[in-house]
Residue frames relative to the residue before (quaternion, step in Angstrom):
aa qw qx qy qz dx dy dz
X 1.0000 0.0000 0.0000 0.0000 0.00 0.00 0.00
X 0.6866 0.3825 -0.3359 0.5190 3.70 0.81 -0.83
X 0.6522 0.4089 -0.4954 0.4025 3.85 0.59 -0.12
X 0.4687 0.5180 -0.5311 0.4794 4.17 1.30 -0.22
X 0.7822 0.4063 -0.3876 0.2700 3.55 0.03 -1.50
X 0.4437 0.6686 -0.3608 0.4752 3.87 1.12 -0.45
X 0.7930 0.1274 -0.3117 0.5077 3.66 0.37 -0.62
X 0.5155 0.5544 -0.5166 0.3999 3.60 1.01 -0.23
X 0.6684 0.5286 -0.4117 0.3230 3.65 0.56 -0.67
X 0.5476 0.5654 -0.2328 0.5712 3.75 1.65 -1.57
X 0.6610 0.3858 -0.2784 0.5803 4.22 0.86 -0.48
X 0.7461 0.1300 -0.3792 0.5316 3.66 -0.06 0.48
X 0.2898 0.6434 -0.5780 0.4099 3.82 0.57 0.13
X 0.9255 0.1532 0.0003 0.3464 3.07 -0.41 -2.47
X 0.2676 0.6649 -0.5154 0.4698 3.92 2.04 0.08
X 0.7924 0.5523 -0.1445 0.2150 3.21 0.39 -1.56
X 0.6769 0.4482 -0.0530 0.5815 3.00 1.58 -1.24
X 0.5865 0.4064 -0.3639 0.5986 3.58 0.88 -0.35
X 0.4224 0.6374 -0.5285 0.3687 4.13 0.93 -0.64
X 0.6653 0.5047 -0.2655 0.4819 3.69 0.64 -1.34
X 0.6678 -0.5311 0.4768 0.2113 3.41 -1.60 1.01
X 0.2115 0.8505 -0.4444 0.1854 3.96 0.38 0.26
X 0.7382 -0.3876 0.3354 0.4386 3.79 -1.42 0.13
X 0.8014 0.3913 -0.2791 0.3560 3.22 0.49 -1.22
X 0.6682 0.4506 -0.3869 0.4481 4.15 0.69 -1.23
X 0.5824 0.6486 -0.4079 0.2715 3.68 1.16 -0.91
X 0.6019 0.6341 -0.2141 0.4357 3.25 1.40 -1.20
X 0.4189 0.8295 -0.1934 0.3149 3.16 1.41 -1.16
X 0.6175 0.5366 -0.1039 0.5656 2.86 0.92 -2.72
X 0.8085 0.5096 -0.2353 0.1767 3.30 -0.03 -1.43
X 0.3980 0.6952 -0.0998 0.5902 3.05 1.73 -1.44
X 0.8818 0.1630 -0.2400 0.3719 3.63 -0.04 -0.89
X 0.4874 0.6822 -0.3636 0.4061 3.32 1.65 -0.67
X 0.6401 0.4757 -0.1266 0.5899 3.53 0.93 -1.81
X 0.8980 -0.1397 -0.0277 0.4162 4.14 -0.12 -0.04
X 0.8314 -0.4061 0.0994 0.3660 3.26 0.97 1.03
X 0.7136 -0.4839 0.3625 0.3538 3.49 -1.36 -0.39
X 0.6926 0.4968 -0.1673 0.4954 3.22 1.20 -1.36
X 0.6290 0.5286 -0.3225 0.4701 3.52 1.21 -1.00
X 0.7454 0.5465 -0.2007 0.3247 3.74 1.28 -0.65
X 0.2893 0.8298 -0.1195 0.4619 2.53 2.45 -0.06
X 0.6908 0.5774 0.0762 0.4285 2.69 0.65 -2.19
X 0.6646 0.3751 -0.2866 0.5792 3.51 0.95 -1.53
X 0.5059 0.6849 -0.3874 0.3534 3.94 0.75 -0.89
X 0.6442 0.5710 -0.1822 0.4752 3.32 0.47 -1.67
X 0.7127 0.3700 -0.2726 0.5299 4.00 0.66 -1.17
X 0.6191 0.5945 -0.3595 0.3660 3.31 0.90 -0.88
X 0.8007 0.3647 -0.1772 0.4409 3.24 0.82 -1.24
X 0.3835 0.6555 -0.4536 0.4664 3.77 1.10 0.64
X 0.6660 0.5557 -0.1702 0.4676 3.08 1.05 -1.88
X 0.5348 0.4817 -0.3902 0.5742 4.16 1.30 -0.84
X 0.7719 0.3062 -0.3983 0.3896 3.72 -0.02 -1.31
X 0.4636 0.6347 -0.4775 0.3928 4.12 0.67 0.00
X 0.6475 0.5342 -0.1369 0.5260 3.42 0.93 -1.72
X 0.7026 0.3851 -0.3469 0.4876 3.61 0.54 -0.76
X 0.6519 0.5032 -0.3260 0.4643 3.56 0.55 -1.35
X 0.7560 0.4952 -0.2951 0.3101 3.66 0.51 -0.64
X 0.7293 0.3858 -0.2945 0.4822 3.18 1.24 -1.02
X 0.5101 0.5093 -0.4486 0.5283 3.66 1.22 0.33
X 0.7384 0.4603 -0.4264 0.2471 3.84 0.31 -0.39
X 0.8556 0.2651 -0.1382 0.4225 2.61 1.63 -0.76
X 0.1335 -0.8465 0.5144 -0.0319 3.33 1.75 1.35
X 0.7256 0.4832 -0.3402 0.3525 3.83 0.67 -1.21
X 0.5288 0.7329 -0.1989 0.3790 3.77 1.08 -0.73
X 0.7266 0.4207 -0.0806 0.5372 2.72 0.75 -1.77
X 0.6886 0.4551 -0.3667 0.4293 3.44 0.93 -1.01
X 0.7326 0.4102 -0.3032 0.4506 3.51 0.71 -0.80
X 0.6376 0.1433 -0.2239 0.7231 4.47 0.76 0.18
X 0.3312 -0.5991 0.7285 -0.0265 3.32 -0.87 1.73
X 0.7729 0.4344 -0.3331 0.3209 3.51 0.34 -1.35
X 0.4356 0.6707 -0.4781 0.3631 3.51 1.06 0.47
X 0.6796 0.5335 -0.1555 0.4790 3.39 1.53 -0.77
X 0.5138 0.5945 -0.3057 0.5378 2.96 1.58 -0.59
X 0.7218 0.3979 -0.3207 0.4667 3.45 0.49 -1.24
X 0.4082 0.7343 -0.4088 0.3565 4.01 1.22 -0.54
X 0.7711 0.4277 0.0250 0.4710 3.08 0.29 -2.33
X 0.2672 0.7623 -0.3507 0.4738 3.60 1.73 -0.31
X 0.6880 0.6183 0.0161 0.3797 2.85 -0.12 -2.71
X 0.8470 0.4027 -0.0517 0.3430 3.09 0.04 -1.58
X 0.5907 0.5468 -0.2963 0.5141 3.47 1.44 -0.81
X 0.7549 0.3051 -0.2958 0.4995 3.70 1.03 -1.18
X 0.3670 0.6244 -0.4989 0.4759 4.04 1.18 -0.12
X 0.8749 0.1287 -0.2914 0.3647 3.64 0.20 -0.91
X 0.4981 0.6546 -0.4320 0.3699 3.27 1.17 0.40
X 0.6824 0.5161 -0.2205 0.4683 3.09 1.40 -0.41
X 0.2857 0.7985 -0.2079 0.4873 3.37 1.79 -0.31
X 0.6876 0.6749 -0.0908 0.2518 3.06 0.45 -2.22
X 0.7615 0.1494 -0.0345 0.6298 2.65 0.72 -2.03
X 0.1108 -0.7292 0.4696 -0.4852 3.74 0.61 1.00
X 0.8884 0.0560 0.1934 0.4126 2.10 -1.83 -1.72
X 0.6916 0.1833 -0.4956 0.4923 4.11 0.11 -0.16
X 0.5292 0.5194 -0.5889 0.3216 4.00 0.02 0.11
X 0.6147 0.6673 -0.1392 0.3969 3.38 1.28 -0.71
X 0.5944 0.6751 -0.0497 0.4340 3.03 1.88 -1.32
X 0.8082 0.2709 -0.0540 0.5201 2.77 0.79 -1.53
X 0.5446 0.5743 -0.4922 0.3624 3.79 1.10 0.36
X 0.2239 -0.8385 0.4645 0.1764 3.38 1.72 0.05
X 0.2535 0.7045 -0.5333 0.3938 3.66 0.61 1.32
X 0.3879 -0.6960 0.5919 0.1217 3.79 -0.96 1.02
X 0.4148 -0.6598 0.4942 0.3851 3.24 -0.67 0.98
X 0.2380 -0.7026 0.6706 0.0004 3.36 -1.71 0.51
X 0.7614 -0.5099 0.3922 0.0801 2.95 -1.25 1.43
X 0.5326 0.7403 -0.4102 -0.0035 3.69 0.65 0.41
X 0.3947 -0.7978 0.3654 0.2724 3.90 -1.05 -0.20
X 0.1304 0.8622 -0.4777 0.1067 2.85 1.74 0.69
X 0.5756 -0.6623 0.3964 0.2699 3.57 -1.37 0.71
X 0.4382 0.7024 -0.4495 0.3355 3.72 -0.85 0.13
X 0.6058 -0.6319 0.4263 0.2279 3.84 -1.64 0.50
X 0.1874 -0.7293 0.6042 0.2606 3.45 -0.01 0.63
X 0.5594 0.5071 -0.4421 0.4843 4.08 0.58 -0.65
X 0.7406 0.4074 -0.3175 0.4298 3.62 0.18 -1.02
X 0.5183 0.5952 -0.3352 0.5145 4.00 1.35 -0.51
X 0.7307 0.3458 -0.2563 0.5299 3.64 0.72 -1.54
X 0.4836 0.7019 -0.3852 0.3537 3.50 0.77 -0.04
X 0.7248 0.3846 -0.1445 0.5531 3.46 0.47 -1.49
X 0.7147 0.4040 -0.4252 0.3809 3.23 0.29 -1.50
X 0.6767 0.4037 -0.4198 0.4503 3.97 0.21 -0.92
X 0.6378 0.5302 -0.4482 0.3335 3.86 0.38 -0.64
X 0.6702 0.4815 -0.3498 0.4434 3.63 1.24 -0.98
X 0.4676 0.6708 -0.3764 0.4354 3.70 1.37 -0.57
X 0.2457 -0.9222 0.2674 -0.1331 3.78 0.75 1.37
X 0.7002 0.6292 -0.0165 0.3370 1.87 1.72 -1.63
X 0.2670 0.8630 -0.1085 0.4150 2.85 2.56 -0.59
X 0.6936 0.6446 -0.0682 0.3143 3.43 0.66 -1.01
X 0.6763 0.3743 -0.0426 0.6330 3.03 0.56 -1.86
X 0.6545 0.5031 -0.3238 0.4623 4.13 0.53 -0.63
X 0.8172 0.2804 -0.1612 0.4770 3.36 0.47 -1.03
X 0.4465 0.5617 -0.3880 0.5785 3.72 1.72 0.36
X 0.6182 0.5685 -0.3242 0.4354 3.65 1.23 -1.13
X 0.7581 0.4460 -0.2070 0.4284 3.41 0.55 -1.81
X 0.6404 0.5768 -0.3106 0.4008 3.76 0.91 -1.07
X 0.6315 0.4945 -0.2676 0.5339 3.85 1.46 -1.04
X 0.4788 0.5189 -0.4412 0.5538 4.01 1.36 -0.49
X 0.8123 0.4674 -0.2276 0.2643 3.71 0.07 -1.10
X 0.3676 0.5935 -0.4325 0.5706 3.53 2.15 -1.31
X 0.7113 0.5285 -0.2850 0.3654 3.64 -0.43 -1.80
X 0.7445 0.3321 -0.3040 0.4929 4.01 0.36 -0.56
X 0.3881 -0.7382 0.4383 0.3351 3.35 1.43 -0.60
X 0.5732 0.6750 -0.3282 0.3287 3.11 1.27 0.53
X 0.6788 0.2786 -0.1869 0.6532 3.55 2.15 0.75
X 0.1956 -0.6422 0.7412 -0.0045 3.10 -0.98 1.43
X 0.3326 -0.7011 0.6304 0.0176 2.89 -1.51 1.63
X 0.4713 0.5574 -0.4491 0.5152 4.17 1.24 0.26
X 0.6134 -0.6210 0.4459 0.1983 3.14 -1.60 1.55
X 0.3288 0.2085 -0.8685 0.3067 2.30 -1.48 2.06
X 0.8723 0.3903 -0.0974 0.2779 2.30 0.48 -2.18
X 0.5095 0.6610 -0.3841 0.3949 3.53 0.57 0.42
X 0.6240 0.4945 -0.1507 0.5860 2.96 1.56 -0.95
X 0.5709 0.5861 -0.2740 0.5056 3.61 0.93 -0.57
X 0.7176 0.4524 -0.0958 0.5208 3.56 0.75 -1.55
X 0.5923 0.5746 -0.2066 0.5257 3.46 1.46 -0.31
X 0.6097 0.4912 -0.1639 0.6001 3.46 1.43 -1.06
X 0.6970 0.4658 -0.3416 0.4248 3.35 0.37 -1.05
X 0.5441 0.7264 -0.1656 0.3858 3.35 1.29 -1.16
X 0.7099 0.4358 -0.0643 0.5495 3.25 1.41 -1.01
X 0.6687 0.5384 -0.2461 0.4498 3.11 0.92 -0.69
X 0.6221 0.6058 -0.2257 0.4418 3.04 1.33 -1.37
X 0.8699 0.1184 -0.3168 0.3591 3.24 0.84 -0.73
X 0.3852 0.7159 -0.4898 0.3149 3.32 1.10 0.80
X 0.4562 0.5188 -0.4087 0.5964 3.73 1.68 -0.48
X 0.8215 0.3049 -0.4086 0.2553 3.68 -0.21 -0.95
X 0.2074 0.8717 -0.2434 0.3712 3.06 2.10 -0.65
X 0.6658 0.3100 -0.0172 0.6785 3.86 0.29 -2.22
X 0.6113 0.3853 -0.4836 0.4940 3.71 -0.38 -0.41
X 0.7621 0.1532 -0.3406 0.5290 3.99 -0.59 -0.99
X 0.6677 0.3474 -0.5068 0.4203 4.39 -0.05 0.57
X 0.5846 0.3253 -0.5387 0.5121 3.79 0.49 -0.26
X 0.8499 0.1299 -0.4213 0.2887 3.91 -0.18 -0.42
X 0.1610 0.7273 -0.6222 0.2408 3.49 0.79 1.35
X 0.4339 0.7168 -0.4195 0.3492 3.73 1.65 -0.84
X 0.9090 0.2531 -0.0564 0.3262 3.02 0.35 -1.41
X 0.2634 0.5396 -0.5322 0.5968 3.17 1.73 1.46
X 0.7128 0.3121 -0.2622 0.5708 3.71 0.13 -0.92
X 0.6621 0.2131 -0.5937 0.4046 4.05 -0.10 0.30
X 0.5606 0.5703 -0.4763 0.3654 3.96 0.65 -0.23
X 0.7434 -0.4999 0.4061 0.1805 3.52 0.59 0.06
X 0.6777 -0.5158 0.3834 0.3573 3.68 -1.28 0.66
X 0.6252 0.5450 -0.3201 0.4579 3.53 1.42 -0.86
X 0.7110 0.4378 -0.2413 0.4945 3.40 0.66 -0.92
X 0.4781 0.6470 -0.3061 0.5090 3.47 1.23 -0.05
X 0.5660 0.5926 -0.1347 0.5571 3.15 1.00 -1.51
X 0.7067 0.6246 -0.0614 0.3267 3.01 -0.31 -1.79
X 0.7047 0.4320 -0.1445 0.5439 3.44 1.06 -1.63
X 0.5855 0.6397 -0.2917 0.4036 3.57 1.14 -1.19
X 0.7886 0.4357 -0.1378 0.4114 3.45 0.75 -1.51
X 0.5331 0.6097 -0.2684 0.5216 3.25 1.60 0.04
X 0.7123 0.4205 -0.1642 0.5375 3.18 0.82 -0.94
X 0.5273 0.4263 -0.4724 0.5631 3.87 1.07 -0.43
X 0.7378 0.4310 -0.3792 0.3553 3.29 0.06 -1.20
X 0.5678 0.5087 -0.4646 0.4505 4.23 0.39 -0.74
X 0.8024 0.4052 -0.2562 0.3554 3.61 0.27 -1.67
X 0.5051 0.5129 -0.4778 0.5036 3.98 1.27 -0.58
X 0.4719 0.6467 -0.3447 0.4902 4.21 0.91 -0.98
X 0.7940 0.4065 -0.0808 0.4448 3.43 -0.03 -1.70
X 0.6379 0.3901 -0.3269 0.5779 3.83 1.13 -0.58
X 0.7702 0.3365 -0.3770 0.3891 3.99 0.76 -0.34
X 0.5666 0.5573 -0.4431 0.4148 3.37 1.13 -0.25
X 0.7832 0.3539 -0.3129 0.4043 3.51 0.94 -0.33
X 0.5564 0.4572 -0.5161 0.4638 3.68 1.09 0.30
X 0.4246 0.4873 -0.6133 0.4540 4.07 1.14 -0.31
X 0.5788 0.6736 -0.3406 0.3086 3.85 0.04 -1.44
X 0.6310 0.5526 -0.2135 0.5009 3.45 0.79 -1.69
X 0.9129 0.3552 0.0995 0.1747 2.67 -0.06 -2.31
X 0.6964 0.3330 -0.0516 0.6336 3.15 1.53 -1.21
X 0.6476 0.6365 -0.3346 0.2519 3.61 0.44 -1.07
């Protein structure tokens, strides 16, 4: 029972956290819009390797992290100019007012979902945050299994929320170049948000 509740705990973390609009499910959309369902699949699968790394890491080295915060700093660092960079992205993207298209260009979608979730850094410092909430309740041992378990779940988790934001990618591409659009200018606008809330953090907080 304590090796289920370990990955159940690493599965609603990153379910939860992938639930949120973000670098990696957005890509997702894109990924499936531009070469399909099955290809978005694929990118999922890399993606979610790259989570059980991130999980497995920020548990091994809970002691590290705990002892050079400014590793996190330099994380959340990353992450502020990642989504700033996003931003303009998705509105350069916006404003070219282009329908996605069908294409078959060549290349790994696993090796794509791979990087993109591995550069997602931002990973780290969250699942170090939540895992140190759980040590403290005594409700997570960070010694092998169970690290590994919480690491899996982790992966899984976001490979479900993963498929969820690509099956209703469908019903972005039947809405049209507008809803395309539409989707773009949303997503600049969240991630420009998401890049100032985290230089105030940095900077001001």
């Amino acid at each position: 029972m304590q090796h289920l509740l370990h990955s159940f705990y690493g599965f609603v973390l990153l379910a939860g956290g992938v639930a949120l609009p973000g670098l990696v499910n957005m890509t997702t959309v894109r990924v499936c819009l531009n070469r399909g369902y099955r290809a978005a699949m694929r990118f999922n699968a890399g993606a979610a390797v790259a989570v059980l790394l991130h999980a497995y890491i920020a548990l091994a080295f809970a002691g590290l992290l705990n002892r050079n915060p400014s590793v996190i700093l330099y994380l959340r660092q990353l992450a502020a100019l990642l989504f700033l960079v996003l931003g303009f992205v998705f509105f350069y993207q916006g404003i070219r007012r282009e329908a996605a298209k069908a294409s078959h260009r060549k290349g790994r979608p696993m090796v794509l979902g791979f990087l993109v979730s591995a550069a997602n850094v931002v990973n780290i410092p969250a699942i170090f945050a939540f895992s140190t909430y759980l040590r403290m309740r005594g409700q997570l041992l960070i010694t092998a299994p169970y690290r590994f378990l919480f690491a899996l779940g982790a992966a899984l988790g976001a490979f479900a929320m993963l498929g969820t934001y690509a099956f209703f990618a469908k019903k972005v591409e039947s809405g049209g170049p507008e809803m395309t659009q539409r989707l773009n200018y949303f997503l600049s606008g969240l991630f420009f948000v998401l890049a100032l809330v985290q230089g105030v953090q940095l900077y001001w907080a």
